[in-house]
TIMINU-559845 format. One record per residue: residue number from 1; residue in one letter; x negated, y negated, z negated of N, C-alpha, C in turn. Coordinates in steps of 0.1 Angstrom, whole numbers, plus 2048, in hexadecimal, padded with zeros to 3 digits. Layout:
N
[NUM,a,[X,Y,Z],[X,Y,Z],[X,Y,Z]]
...
end
This chain:
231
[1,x,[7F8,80C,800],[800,800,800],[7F7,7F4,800]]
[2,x,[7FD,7E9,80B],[7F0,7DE,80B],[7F5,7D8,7FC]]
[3,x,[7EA,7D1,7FA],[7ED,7CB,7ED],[7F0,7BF,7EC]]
[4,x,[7F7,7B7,7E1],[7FB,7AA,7E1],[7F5,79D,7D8]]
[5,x,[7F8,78F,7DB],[7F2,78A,7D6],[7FE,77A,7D3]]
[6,x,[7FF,776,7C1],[807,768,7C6],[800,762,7BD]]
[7,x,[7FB,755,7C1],[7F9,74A,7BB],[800,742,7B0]]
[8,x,[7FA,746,7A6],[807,745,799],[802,732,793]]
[9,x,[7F2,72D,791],[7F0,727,784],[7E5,720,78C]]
[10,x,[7E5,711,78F],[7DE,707,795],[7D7,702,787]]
[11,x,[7C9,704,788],[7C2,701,77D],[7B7,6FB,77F]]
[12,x,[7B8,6EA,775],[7B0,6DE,776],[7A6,6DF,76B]]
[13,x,[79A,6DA,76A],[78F,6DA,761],[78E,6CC,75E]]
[14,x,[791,6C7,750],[791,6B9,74C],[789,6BA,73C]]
[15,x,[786,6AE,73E],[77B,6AF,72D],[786,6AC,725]]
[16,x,[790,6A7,728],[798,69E,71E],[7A9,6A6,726]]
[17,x,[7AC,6AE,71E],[7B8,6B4,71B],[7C6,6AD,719]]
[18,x,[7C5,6A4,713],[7D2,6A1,705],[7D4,693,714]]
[19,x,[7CA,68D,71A],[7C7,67E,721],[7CF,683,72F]]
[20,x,[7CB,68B,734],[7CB,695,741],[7DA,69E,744]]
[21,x,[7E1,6A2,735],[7EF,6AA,734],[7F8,6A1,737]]
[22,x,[7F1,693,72E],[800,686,72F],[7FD,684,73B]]
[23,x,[7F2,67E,743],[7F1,679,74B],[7FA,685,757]]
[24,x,[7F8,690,75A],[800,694,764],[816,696,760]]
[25,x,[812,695,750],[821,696,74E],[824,68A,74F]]
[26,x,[822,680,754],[827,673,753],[829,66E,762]]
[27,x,[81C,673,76A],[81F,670,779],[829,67A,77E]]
[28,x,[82C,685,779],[836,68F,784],[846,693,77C]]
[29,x,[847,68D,76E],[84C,68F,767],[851,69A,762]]
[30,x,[843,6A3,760],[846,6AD,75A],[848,6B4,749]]
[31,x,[84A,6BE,74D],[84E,6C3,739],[845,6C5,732]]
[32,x,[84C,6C9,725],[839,6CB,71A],[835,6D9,724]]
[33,x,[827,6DB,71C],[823,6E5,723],[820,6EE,719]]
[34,x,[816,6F9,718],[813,708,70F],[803,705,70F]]
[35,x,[7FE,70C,706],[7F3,70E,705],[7EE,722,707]]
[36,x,[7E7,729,70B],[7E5,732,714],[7DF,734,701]]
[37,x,[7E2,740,6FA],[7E1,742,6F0],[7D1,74B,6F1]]
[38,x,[7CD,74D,6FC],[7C1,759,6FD],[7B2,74E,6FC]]
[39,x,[7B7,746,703],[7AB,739,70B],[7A4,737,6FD]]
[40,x,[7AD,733,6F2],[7A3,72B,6E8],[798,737,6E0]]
[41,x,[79B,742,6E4],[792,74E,6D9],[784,74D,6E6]]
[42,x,[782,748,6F2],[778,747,6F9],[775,735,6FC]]
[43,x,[77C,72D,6F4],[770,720,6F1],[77A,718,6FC]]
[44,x,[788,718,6FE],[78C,711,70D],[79A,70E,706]]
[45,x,[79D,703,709],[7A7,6F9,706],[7B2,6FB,715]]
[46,x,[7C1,6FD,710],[7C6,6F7,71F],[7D4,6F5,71A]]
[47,x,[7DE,6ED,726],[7E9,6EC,729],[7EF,6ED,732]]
[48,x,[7F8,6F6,733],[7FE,6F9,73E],[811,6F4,741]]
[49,x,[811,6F2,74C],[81D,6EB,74C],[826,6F4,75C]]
[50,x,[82F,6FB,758],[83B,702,765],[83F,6F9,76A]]
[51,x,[83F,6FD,779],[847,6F4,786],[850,6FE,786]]
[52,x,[859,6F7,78F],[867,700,791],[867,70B,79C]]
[53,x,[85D,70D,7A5],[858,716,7AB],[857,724,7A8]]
[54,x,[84F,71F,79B],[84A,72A,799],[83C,72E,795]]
[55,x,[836,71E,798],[825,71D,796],[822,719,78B]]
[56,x,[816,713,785],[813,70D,779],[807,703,781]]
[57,x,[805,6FA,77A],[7FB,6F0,774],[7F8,6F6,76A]]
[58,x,[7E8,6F4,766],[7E3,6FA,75F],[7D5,6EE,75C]]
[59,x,[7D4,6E7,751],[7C8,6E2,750],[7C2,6EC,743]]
[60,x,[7B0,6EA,747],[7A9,6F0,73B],[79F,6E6,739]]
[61,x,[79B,6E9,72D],[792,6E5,729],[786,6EB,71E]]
[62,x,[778,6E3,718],[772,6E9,710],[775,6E6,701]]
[63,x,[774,6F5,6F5],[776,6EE,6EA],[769,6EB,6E1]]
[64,x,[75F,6F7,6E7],[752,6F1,6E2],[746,6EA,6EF]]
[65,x,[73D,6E7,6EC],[737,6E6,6F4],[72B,6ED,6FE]]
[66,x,[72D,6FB,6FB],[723,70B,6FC],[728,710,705]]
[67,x,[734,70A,70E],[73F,714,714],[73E,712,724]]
[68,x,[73D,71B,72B],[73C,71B,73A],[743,70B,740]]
[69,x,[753,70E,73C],[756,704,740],[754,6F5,73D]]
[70,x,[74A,6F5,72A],[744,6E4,72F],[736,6E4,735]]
[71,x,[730,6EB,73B],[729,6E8,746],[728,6E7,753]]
[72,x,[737,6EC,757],[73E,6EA,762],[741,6DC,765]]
[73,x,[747,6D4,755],[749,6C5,754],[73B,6BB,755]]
[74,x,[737,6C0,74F],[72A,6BA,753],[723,6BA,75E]]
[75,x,[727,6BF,766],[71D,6BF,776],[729,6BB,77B]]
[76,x,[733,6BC,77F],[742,6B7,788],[746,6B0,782]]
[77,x,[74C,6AC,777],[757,6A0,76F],[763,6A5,76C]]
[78,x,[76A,6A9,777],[777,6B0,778],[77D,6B4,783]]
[79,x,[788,6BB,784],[78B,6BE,792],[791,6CD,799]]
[80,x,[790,6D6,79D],[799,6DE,7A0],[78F,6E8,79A]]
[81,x,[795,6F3,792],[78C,6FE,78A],[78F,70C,78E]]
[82,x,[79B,70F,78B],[79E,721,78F],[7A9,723,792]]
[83,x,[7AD,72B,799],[7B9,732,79C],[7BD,73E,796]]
[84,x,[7C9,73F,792],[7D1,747,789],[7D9,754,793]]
[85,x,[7D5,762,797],[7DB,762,7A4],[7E0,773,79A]]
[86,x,[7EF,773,7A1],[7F7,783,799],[7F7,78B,7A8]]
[87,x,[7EE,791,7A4],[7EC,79F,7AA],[7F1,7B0,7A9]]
[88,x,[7EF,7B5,7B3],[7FA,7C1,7B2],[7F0,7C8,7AE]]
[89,x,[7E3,7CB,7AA],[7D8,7D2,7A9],[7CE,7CD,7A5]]
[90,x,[7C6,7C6,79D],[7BB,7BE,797],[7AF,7CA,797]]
[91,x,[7B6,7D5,792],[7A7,7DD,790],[7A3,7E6,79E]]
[92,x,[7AA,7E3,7A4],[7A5,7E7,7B3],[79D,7DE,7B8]]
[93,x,[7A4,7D2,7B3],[79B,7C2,7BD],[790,7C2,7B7]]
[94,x,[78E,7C3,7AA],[780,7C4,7A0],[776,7CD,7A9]]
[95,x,[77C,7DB,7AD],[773,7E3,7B1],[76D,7E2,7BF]]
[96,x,[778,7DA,7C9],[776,7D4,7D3],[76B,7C8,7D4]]
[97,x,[768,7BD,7C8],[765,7B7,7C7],[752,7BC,7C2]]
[98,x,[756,7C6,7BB],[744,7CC,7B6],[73F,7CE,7C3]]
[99,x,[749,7D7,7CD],[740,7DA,7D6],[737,7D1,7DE]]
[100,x,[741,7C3,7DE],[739,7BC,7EA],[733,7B3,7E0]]
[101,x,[72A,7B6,7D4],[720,7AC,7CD],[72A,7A3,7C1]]
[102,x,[736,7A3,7C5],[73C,793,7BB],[740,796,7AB]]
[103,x,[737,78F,7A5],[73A,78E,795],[745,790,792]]
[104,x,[744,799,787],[754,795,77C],[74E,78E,775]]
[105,x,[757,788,770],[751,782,763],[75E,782,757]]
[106,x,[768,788,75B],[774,78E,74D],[77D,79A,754]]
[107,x,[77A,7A2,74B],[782,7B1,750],[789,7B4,741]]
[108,x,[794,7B0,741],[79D,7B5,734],[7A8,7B8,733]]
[109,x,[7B1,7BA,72A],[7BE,7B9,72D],[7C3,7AB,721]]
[110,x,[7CC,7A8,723],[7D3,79E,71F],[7E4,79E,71E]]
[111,x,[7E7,79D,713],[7F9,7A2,712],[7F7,7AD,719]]
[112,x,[7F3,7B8,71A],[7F3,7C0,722],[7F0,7C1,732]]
[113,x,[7ED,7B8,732],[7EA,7B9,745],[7DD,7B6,749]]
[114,x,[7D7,7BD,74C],[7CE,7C0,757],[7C7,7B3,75D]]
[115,x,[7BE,7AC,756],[7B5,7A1,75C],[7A5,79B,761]]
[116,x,[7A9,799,76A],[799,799,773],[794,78B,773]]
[117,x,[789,786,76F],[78A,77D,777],[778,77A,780]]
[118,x,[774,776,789],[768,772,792],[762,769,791]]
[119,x,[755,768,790],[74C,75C,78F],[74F,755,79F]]
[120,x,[74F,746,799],[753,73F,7A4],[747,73C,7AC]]
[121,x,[736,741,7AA],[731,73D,7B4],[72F,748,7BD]]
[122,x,[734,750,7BB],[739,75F,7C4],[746,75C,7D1]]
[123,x,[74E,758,7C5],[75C,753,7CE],[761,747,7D6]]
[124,x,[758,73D,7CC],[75C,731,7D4],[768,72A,7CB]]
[125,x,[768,72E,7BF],[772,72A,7B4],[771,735,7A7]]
[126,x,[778,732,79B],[77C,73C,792],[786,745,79A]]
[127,x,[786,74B,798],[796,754,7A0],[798,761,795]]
[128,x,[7A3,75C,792],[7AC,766,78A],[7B5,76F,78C]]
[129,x,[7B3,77E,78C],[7BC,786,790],[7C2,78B,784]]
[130,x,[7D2,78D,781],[7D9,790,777],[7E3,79A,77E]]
[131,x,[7E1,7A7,773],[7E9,7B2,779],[7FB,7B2,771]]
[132,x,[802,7A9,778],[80E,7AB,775],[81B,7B4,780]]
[133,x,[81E,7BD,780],[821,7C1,78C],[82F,7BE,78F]]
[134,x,[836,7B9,789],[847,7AF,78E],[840,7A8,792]]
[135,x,[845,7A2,79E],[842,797,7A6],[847,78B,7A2]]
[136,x,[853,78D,799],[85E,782,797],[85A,780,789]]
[137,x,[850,788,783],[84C,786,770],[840,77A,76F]]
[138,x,[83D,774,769],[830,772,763],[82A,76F,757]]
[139,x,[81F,76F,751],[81D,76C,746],[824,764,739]]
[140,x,[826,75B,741],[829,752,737],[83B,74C,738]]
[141,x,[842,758,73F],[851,754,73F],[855,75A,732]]
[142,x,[85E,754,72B],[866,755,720],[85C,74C,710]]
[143,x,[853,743,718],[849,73F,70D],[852,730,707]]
[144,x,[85F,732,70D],[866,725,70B],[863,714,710]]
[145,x,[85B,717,71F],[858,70E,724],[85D,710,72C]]
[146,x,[867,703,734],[870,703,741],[866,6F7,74B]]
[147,x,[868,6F9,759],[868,6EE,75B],[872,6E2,75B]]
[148,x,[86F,6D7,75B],[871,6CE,756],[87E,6C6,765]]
[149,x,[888,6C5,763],[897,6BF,769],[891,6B6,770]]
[150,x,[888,6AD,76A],[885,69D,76D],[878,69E,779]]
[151,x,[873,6AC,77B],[867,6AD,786],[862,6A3,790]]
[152,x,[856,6A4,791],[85A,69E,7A3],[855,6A7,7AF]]
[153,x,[84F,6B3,7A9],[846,6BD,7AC],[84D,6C6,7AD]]
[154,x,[851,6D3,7B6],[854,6DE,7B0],[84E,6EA,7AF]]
[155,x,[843,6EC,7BA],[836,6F5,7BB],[82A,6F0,7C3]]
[156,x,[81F,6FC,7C3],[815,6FC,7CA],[816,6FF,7D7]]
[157,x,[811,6F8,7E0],[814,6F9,7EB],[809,705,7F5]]
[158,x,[7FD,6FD,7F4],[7EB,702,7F5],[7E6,6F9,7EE]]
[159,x,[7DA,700,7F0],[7C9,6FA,7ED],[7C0,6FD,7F4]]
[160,x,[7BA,6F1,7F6],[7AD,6F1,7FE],[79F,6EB,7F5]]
[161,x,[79B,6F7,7F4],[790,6F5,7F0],[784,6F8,7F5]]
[162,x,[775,6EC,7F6],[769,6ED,7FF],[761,6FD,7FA]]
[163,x,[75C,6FE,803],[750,70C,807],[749,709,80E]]
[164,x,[73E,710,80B],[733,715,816],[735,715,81D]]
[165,x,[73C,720,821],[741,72A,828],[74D,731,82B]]
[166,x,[754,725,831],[765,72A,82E],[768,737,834]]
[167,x,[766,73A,842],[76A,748,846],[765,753,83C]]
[168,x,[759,755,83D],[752,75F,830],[757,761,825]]
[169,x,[75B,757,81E],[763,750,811],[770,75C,814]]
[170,x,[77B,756,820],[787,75B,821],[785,770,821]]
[171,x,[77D,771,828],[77B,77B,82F],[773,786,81F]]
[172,x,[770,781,813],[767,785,80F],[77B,785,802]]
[173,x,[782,77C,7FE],[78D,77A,7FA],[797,78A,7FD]]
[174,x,[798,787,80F],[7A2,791,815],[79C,79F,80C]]
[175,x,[78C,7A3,80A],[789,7AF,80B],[78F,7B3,7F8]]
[176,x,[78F,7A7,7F0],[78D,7A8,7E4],[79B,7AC,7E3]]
[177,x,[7AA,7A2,7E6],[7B6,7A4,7E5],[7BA,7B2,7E8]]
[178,x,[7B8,7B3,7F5],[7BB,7C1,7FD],[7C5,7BF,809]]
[179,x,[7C7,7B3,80C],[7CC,7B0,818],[7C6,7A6,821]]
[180,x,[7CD,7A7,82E],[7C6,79E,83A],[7C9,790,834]]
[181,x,[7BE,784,837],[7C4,773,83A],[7C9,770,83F]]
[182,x,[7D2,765,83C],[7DE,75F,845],[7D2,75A,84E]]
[183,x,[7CA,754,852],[7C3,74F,85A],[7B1,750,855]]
[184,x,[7A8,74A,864],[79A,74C,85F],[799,745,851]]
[185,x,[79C,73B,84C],[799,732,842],[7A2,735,833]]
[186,x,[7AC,73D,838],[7B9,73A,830],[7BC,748,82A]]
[187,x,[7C1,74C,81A],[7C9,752,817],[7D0,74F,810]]
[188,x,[7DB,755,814],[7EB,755,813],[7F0,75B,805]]
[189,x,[7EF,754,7F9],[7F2,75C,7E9],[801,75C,7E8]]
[190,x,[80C,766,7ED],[81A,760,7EE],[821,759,7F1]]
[191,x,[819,74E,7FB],[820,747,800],[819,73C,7FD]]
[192,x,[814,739,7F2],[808,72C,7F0],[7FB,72E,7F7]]
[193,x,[7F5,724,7FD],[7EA,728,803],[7DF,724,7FE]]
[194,x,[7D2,729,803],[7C5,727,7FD],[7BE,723,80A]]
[195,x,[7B9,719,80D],[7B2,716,815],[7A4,70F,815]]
[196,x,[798,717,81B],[78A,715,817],[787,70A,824]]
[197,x,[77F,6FD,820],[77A,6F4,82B],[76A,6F4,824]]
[198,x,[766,6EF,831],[755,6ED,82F],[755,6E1,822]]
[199,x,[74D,6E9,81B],[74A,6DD,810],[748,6CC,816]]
[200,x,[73D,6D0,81F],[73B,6BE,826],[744,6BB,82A]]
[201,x,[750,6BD,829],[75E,6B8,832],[766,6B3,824]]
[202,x,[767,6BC,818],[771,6BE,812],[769,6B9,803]]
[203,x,[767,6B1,7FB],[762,6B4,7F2],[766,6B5,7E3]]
[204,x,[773,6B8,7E3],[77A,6BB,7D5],[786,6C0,7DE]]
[205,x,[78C,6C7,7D3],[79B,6CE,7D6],[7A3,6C3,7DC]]
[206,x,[7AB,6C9,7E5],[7BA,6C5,7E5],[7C5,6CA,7E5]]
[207,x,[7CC,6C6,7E0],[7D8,6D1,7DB],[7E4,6C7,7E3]]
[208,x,[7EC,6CF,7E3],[7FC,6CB,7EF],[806,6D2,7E4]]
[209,x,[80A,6C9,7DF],[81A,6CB,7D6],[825,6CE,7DC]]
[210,x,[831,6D5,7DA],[83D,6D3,7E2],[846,6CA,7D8]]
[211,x,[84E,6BD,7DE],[84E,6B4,7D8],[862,6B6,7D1]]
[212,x,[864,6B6,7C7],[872,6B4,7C2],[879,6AB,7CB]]
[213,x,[889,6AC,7CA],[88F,6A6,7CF],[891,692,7C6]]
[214,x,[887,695,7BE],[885,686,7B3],[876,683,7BC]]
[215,x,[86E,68B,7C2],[863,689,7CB],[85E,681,7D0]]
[216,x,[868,677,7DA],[869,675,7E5],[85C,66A,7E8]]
[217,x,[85A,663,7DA],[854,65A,7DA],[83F,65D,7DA]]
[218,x,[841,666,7D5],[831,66A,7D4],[82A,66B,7E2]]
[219,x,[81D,663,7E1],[810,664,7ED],[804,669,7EA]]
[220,x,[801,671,7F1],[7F0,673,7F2],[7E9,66C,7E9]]
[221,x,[7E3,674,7E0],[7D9,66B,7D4],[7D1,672,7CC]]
[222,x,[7C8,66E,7C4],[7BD,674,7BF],[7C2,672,7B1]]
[223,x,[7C0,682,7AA],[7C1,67D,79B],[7BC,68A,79A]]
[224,x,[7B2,687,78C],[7AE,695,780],[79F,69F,78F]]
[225,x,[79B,692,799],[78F,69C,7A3],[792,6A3,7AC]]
[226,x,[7A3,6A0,7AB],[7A9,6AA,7BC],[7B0,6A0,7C2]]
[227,x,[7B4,6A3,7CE],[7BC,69A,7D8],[7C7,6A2,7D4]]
[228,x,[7D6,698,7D3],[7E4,69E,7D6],[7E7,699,7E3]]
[229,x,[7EF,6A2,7E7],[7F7,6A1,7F5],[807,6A6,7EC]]
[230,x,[810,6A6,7FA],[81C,6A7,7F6],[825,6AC,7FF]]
[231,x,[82C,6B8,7FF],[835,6B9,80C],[844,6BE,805]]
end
């Protein structure tokens, strides 16, 4: 059975959490958010906030200063960090993943499910695979977090993030997931996309929101080290 792949959790790296949560619940007018109860036993701060889609926003941060992710902050500033991706098979992709050289760097379970995740100078990002096998479940439904009525957002659209090597990049992705790319550059996470551009072209993420019917008014802009788009 080919295997599957959805884009669950758009995740920002900010030094300043509490500055960073208001600031995006204030521009899109979103709800409170959760805090990811596993992150703080490994030194990492975050908040996460549901769209009506189906996706999350996800900011992290550091809580000491010994932690991968504040040296991440210190060489970048801030700006697009990892993807959160629910997979029909994680420990296949793991094994797919040894073969062609790429780090793990977390193999556990969590609430019970089956979690991978890749060193991003392997992948071209953090990339998170989470073995939940309802397509329609995820982590953190019934945590008493709705999205928010007043939105202007209601999912992830894509992302484009720079590479080296975007074909190689895609092509090295397809082998890990276990299915073909929607295109040379592009894979297809259920419908959200991931799109790799030459670094010299591209130099921080951009992300494309799909806009609420309160929307209408949002443009192309830079906030938190990514570009927003809007459709």
């Amino acid at each position: 059975m080919t295997d599957w792949a959805l884009l669950r959790q758009l995740v920002l790296a900010t030094p300043d959490i509490t500055a960073d949560g208001r600031l995006l619940r204030e521009h899109y007018g979103l709800g409170d958010g959760f805090a990811d109860p596993e992150l703080a036993t490994i030194g990492m701060s975050d908040d996460t906030m549901a769209l009506a889609g189906g996706s999350y926003l996800e900011l992290v941060g550091p809580l000491t200063p010994d932690v991968s992710i504040a040296r991440w902050l210190a060489k970048y500033g801030q700006g697009g960090y990892a993807l959160s991706v629910q997979h029909s098979d994680p420990l296949a992709a793991r094994d797919r993943a040894l073969s062609l050289g790429v780090r793990v760097v977390a193999d556990q379970l969590v609430m019970g499910h089956p979690i991978v995740q890749f060193h991003p100078a392997d992948v071209g990002l953090l990339l998170e695979l989470d073995g939940i096998e309802d397509r329609d479940a995820w982590f953190w439904d019934g945590m008493g977090v709705e999205p928010s009525p007043h939105a202007l957002i209601d999912d992830v659209v894509s992302v484009e993030v720079p590479a080296r090597d975007p074909e190689a990049t895609v092509k090295q992705w397809s082998q890990i997931l276990g299915y073909d790319a929607a295109a040379s550059d592009t894979v297809d996470l259920g419908g959200r996309l991931v799109t790799f551009r030459p670094a010299a072209e591209l130099p921080q993420w951009t992300v494309t929101l799909l806009r609420s019917e309160r929307g209408g008014n949002l443009r192309e802009e830079s906030m938190l080290g990514v570009r927003f788009r809007y459709a």
